[in-house]
C-alpha positions in Angstrom: 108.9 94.7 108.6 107.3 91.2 108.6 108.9 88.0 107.5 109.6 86.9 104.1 108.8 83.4 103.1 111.4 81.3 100.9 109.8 79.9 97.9 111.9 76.6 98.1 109.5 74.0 96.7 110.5 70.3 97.9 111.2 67.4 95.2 108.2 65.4 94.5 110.1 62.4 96.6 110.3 64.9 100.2 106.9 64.9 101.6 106.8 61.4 103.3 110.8 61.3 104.4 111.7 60.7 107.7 113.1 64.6 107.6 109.8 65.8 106.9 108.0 63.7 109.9 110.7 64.5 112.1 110.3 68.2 111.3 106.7 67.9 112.3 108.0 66.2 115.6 109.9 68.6 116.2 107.8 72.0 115.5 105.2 70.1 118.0 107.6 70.4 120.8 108.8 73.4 120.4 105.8 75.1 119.4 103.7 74.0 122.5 106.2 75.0 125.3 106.4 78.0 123.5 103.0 79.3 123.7 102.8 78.2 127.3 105.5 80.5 127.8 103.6 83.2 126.2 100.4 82.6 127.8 102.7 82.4 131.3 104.0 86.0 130.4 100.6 87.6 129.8 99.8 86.4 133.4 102.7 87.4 135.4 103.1 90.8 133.9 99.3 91.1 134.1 99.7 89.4 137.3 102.8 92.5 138.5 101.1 95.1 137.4 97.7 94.7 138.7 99.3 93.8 142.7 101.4 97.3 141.8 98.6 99.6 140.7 95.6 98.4 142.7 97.1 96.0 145.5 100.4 98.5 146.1 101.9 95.4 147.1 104.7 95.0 144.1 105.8 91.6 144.0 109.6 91.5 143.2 110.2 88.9 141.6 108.1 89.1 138.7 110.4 91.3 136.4 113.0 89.2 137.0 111.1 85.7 135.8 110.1 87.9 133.2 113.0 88.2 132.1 114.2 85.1 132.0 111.2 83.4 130.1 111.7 85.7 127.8 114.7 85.0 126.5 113.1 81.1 125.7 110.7 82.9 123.8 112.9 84.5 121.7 115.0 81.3 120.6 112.2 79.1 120.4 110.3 81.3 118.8 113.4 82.2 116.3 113.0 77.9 115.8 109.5 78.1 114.8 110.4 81.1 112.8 113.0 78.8 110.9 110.5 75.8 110.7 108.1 78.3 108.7 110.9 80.1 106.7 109.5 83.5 108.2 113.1 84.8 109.1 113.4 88.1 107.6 115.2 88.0 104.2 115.7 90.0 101.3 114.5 88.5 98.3 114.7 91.6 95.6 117.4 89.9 93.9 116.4 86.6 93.6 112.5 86.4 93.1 112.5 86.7 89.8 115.4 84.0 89.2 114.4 80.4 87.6 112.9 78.0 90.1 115.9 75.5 89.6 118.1 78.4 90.1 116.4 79.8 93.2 116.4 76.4 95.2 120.2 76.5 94.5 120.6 79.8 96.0 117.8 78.8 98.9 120.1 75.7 99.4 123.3 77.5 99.7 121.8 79.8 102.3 120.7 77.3 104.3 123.7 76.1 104.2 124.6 79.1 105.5 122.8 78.9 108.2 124.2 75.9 109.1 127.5 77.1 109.3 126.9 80.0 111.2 125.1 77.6 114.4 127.5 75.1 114.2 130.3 78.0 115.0 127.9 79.4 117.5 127.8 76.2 119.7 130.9 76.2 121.2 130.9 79.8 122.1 127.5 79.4 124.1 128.4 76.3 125.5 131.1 78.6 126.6 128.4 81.1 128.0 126.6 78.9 129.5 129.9 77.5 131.8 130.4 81.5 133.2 127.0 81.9 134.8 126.4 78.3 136.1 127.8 79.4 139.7 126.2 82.8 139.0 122.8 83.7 141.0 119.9 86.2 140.0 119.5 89.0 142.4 116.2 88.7 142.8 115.0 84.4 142.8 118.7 83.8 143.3 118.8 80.7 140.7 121.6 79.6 138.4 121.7 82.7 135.5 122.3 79.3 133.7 118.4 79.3 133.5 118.9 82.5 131.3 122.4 81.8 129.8 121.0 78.3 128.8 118.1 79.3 126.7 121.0 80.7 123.8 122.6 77.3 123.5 119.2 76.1 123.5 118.1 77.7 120.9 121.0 77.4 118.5 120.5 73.4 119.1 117.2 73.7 118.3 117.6 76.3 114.9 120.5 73.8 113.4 118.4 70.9 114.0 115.2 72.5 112.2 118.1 74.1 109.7 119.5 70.5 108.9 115.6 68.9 108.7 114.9 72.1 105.9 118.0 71.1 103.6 117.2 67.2 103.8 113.5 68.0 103.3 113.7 71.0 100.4 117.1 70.1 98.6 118.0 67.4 96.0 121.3 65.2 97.0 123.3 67.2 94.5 122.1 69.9 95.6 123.2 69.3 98.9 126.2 68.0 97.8 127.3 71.0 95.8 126.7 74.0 97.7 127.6 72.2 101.1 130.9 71.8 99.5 130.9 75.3 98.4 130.2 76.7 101.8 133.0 74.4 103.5 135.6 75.8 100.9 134.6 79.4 101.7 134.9 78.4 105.5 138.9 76.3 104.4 139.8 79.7 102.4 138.7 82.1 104.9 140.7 79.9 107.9 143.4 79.8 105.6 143.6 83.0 105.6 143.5 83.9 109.1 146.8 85.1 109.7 146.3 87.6 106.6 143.3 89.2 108.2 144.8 89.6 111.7 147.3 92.2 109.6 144.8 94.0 107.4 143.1 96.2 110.6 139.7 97.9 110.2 140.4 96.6 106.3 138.7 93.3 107.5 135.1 95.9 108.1 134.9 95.9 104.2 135.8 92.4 104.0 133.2 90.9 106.7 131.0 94.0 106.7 130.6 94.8 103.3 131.3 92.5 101.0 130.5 88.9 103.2 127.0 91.0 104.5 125.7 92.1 101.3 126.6 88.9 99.8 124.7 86.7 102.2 121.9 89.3 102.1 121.7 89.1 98.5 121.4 85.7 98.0 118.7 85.4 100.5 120.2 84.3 103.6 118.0 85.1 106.4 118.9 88.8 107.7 119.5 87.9 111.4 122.1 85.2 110.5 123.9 87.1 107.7 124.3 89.8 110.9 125.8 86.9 112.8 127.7 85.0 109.9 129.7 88.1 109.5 130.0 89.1 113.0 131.3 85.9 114.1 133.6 85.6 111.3 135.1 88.9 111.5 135.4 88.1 115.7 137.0 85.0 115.3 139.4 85.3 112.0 140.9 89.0 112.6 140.6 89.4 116.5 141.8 88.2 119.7 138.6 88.3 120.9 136.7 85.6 122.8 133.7 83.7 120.8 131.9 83.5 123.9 131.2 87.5 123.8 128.6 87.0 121.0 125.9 84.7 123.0 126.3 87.3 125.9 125.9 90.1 123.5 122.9 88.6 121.8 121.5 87.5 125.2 122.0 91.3 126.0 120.0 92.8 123.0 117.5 90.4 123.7 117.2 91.1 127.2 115.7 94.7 127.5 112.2 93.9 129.1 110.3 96.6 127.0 110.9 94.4 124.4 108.7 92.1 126.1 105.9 94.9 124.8 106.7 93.3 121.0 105.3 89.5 121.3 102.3 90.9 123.7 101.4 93.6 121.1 101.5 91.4 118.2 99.2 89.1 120.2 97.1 92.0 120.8 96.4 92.5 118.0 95.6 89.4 116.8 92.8 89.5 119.3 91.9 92.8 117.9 91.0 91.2 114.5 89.8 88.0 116.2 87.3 89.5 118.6 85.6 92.1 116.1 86.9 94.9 117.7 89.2 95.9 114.1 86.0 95.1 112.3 84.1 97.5 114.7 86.5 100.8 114.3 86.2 100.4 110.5 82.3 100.0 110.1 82.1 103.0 112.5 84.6 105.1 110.0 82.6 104.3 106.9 79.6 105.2 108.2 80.6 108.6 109.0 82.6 109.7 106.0 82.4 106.7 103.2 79.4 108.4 101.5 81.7 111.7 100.7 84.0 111.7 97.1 87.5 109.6 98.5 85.5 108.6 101.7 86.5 105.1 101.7 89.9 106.0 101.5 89.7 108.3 103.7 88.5 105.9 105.7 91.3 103.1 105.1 93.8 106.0 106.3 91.9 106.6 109.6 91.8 103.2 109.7 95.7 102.9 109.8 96.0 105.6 111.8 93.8 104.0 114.5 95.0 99.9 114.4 98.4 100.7 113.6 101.0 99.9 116.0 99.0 97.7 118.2 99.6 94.6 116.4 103.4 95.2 115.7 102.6 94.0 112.1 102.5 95.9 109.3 101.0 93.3 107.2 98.6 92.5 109.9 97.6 95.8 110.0 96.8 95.7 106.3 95.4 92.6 106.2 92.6 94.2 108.5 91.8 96.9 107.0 92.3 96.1 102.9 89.7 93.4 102.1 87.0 95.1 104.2 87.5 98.4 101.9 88.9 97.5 98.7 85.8 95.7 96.9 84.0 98.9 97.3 86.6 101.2 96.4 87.1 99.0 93.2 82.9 99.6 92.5 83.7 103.0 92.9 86.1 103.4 90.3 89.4 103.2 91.8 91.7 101.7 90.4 94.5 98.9 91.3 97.4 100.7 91.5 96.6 103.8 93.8 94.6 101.3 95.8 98.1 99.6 96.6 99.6 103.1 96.4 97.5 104.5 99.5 97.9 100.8 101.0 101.5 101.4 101.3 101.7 104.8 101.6 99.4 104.5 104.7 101.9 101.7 106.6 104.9 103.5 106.0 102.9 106.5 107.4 102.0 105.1 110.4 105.1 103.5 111.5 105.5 106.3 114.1 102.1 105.9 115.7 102.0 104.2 119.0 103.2 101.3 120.2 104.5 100.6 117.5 106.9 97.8 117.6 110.1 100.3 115.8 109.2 103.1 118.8 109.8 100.4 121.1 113.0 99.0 119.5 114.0 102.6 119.1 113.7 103.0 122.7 115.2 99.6 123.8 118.6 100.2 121.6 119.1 103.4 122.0 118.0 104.7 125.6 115.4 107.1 124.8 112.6 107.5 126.4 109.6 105.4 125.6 106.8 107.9 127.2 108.4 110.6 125.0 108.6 108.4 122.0 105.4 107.8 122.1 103.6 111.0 122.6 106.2 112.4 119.8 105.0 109.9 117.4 101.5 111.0 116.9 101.9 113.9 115.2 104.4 113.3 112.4 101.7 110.4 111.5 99.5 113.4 111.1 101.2 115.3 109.3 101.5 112.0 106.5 98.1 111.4 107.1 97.5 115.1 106.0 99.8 114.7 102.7 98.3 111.0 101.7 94.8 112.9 102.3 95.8 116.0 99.9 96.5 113.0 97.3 93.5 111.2 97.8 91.4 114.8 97.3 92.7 115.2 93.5 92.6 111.6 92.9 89.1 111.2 93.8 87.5 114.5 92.9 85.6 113.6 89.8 84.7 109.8 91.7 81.0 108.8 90.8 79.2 108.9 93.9 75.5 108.3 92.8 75.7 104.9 94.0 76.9 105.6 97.5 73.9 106.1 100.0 74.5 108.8 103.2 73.4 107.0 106.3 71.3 108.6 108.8 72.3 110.2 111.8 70.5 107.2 113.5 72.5 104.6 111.8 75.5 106.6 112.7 75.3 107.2 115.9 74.1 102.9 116.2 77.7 102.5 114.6 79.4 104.4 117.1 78.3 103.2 119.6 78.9 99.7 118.7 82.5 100.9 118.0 82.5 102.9 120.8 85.1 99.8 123.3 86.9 99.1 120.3 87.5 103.2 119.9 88.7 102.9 123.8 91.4 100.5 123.1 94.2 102.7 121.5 93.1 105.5 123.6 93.6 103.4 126.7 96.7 101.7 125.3 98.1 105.5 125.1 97.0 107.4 128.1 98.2 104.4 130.4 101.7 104.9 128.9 101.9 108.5 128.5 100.5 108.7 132.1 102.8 106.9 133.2 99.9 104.6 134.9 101.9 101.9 133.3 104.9 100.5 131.4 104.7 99.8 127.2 105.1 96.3 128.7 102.4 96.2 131.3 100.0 97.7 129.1 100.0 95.3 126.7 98.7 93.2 129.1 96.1 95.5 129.9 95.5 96.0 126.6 94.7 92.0 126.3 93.2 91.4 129.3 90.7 94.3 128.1 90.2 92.9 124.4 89.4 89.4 125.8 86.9 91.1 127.8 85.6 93.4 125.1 85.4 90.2 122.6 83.6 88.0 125.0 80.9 90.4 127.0 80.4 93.1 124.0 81.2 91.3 120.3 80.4 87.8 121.3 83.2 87.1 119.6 85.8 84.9 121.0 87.1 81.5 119.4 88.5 79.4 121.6 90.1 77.1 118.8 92.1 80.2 117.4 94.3 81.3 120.4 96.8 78.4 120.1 97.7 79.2 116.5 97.5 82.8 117.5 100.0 82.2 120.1 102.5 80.0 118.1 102.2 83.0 114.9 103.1 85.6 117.9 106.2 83.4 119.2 106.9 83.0 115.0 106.8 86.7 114.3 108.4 88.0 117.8 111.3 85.5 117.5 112.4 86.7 113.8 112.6 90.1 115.2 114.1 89.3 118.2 117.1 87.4 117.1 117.2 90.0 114.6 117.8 92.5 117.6 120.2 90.2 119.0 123.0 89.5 116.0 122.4 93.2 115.5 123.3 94.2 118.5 126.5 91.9 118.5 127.1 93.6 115.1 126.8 97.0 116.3 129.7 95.8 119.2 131.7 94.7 117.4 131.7 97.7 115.1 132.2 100.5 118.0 135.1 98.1 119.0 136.9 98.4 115.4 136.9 102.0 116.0 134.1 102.3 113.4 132.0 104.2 115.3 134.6 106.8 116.1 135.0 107.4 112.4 131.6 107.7 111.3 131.2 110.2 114.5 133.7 112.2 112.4 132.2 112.0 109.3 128.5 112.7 110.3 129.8 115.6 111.9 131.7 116.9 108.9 128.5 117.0 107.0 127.7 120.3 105.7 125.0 122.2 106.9 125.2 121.5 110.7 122.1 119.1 112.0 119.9 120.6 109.1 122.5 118.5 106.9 123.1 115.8 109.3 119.1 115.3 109.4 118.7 115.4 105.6 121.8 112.9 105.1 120.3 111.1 108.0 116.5 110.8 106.6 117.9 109.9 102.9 120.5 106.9 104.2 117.3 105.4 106.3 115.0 105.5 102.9 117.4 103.5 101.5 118.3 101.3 104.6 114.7 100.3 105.2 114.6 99.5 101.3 117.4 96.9 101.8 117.7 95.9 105.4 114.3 96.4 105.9 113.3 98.5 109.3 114.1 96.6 112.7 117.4 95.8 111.5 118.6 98.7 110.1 117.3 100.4 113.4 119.3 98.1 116.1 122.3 98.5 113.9 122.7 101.9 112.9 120.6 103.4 116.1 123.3 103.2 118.5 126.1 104.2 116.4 123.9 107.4 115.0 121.9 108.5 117.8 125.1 109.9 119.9 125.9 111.9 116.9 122.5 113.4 116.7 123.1 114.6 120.2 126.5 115.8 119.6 124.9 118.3 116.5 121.9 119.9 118.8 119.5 117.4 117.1 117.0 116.8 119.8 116.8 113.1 120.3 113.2 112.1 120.0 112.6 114.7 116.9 115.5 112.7 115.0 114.2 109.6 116.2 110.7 110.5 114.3 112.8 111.4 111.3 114.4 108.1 110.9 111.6 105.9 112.2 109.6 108.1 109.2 112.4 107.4 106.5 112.7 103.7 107.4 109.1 103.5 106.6 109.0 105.2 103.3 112.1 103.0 101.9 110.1 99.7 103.6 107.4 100.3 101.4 108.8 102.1 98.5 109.2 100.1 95.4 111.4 98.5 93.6 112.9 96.8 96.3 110.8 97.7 99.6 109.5 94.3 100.8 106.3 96.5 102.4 105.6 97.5 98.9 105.2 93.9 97.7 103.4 92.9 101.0 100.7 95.4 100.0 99.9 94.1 96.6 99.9 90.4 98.0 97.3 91.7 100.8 95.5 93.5 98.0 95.9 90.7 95.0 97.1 93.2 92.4 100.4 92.2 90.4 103.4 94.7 91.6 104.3 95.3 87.7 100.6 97.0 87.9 101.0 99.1 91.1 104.3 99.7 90.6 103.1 102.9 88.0 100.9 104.1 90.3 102.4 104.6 93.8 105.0 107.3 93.2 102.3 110.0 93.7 101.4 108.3 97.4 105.4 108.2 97.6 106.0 112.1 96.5 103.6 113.1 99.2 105.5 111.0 102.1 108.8 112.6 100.9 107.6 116.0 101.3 106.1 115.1 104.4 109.6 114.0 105.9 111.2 117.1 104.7 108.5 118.5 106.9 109.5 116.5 109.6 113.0 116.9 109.2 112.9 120.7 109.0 110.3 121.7 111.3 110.9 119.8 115.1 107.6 121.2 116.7 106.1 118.4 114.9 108.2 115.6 117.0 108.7 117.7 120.1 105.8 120.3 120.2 104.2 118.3 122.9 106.9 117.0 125.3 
């Protein structure tokens, strides 16, 4: 799911303090780099795949430099992620708290933070000494280049984290929960020798109780995954610090998830170039004059923009404000409107190229191709259930008001539609053809809405794609370093043993892989609630996956079944952050949607019983 902003409102004394200018100075020289090295990666995957499909002269060496640049983008963009406070969080528990109260709890977590980089530097300093005399197989340069861009980073993040708690926190304030955070650290330290005797006890200690804790109070997702992973590593194991840059630098280094800040940049050109605006125009004219059309309409919508921005929110924010004023003259009301909003994102989370598919495919080792052509259908099959709900919410709507267009007008709309249309299709085919990677259509993808924008729309502003590049680097980096603590985490769980018992227990569950699906589908509803959906993925996926194959659960149809209950929890109130996203897109108070979404819910549920109990619909067309 997208970031959540903290609410941390700076004293009336912050806005002119040296921490404040120097923040700026600082988002300035990260921020430009960064969207040069975005820019650079459109053109040499562009760049590879175009001398590999038309030239069939491959150049070698593009993959690799790929590579490499991409790590940079991660950690800067994780910086300019923390400069914006867009790192994931959960804030279910402490939205509603008093504002004086909330910057205290804001103020310990950054704090937090803090503490968690300032343990990191020594450990990828440490990285960055092994692969100094190390050369890439391909450019044959220092893998310092890559191993550098960690340290890097975790310079960069405590800087911006130190700049954040001068600019937003009061002295005492400072003061007080600094001091409480170093006596956690003394206690813990203290302790050490305690832990090293307590075995896979320290999992509830670190895992449990020091996660949900950090979680709770609103640390930033991706560093509560690395707080506790580096605690539990360094106070009840031998093992060396240095292991958790290379293991973030590892889940961070899969290429196809290179497709995540080129699709979320895609799609900003989508809504920037018309093309959005084209599909949707297209869809009202052909069925907005029928009882429910419009919302009919805003699930078609979903169904077609989904996934190529790798935003939920962005794909709401495209589709909501050109529908909902003329629902609302229609006689729909607030609540379903957010209802069928959120119903429709958790819906389509398994539509492609979606940014979970590719994550899926990255962590887990299944294939992206067959993710992708699974993942239309069980989209349908929500889209099918949110419809039936829509049909008896609608069925006494008032349409006198709403003209029929001619055949004329509608043929004029689909024609004008008609290259924004050819976008997903192409984006599809090309991967499922296997005329190109997720990654290198992207590229394709862009290359083809710039194009679309310019010649066809006569819509392209030149002032917006700098801001559109530093929001992609934002966005991509939260999720990224997500993917990397996670990915650490998930190590050092299989190491403890963990993933040996829970192999045990899975496969105790009664019912064979019918049971092991529904216990599956029901833990990922509430995982997606809480952990929201990339993160519960990269932790859980490899640990789970293995046992889906070890119960005959055919790995793509149980793939769709998790990817389907992530989604529902993500946007299922009371604490599903996509839920609350929704009503902010659609400016209706949650306390008045909240009554109103559990039909919209309902149908999702039966649809992934559905999916869970009937696998044609994941693996019909492998």
């Amino acid at each position: 799911m997208e970031p959540t902003s903290g609410t941390l409102v700076p004293p009336a004394h912050a806005p002119l303090t040296i921490s404040a200018r120097w923040g700026r100075i600082l988002a300035w020289l990260v921020e430009v780099p960064t969207a040069l090295i975005v820019v650079a990666e459109i053109l040499i995957l562009g760049g590879g795949a175009f001398a590999r499909y038309a030239l069939h002269a491959p150049v070698a060496w593009t993959d690799e430099l790929a590579g490499i640049l991409f790590l940079w983008l991660a950690m800067f963009g994780a910086v300019i992620a923390l400069q914006r406070s867009a790192h994931m969080q959960l804030t279910t528990f402490i939205k509603n708290a008093p504002p004086r109260r909330r910057a205290w709890l804001d103020a310990f977590g950054m704090w937090m933070v803090v503490a968690f980089l300032l343990l990191l530097l020594r450990p990828a300093w440490e990285h960055l000494a092994e692969h100094v005399d190390v050369l890439t197989p391909t450019l044959e340069i220092s893998e310092a280049w890559r191993a550098g861009a960690v340290l890097a980073g975790a310079v960069l993040m405590l800087v911006t984290a130190v700049i954040r708690l001068l600019a937003l926190a009061s002295l005492k304030q400072l003061a007080a929960s600094g001091a409480l955070v170093a006596a956690g650290a003394g206690v813990l330290w203290l302790l050490s020798p305690v832990l090293m005797e307590l075995g896979n006890a320290n999992l509830v200690i670190f895992f449990l109780l020091m996660l949900v804790g950090c979680v709770a109070v609103g640390m930033p997702i991706a560093f509560a995954f690395g707080l506790a992973t580096l605690c539990y590593l360094a106070l009840s194991t031998d093992t060396p610090l240095s292991i958790i840059p290379n293991r973030m630098q590892e889940g961070m280094s899969h290429l196809i998830l290179l497709a995540v800040p080129l699709f979320v940049f895609l799609g900003a050109l989508t809504e920037m170039t018309g093309l959005a605006r084209a599909m949707i125009h297209f869809l009202v004219a052909l069925i907005g004059h029928v009882r429910g059309g419009l919302q009919y309409v805003l699930l078609g919508a979903m169904y077609i923009v989904s996934g190529i921005s790798g935003s939920k929110a962005a794909d709401m924010a495209a589709v909501a404000p050109a529908l909902f004023p003329e629902m609302k003259q229609r006689g729909a009301r607030d609540g379903d409107l957010i209802g069928l909003l959120s119903a429709s994102g958790a819906m389509s989370e398994t539509i492609p190229p979606s940014i979970v598919l590719i994550t899926v495919g990255s962590v887990t080792g299944v294939s992206i191709t067959s993710l992708f052509i699974g993942g239309l259908m069980p989209a349908v099959v929500g889209l099918v259930m949110m419809a039936l709900v829509v049909w008896y919410q609608t069925r006494n709507e008032d349409m006198s008001g709403a003209g029929r267009p001619s055949r004329r007008e509608i043929l004029r709309s689909l024609l004008v539609a008609l290259p924004a249309l050819a976008l997903p299709v192409i984006i599809r085919t090309a991967v499922v053809e296997g005329v190109a990677t997720a990654t290198e259509v992207s590229t394709i993808g862009i290359f083809y809405t710039v194009l679309a924008g310019v010649l066809v729309y006569r819509q392209f502003n030149w002032r917006r794609i700098y801001p559109m590049l530093v929001d992609t680097a934002a966005l991509s980096g939260a999720i990224l370093l997500i993917v990397g603590c996670a990915t650490t985490m998930a190590w050092a769980l299989t190491q403890s043993g963990f993933a040996q018992d829970l192999v045990t227990i899975m496969s105790a569950v009664p019912g064979g892989k019918t049971g092991f699906l529904l216990v599956s589908a029901l833990a990922f509803v509430l995982l997606g609630s809480l952990l929201e959906g990339i993160p519960a993925i990269v932790l859980f996926g490899p640990l789970l996956f293995p046992i889906a194959k070890l119960v005959g659960v055919h790995e793509v149809h149980y793939a769709m079944v998790v990817i389907f209950a992530m989604g529902l929890g993500l946007f299922a109130p009371p604490f599903g952050v996509g839920f609350y996203a929704a009503c902010a897109i659609g400016r209706v108070s949650p306390d008045v949607a909240m009554p109103r979404v559990w039909p919209h819910m309902a149908a999702l549920f039966i649809a992934l019983l559905l999916l869970a109990l009937v696998p044609w619909f994941s693996i019909g067309f492998l």
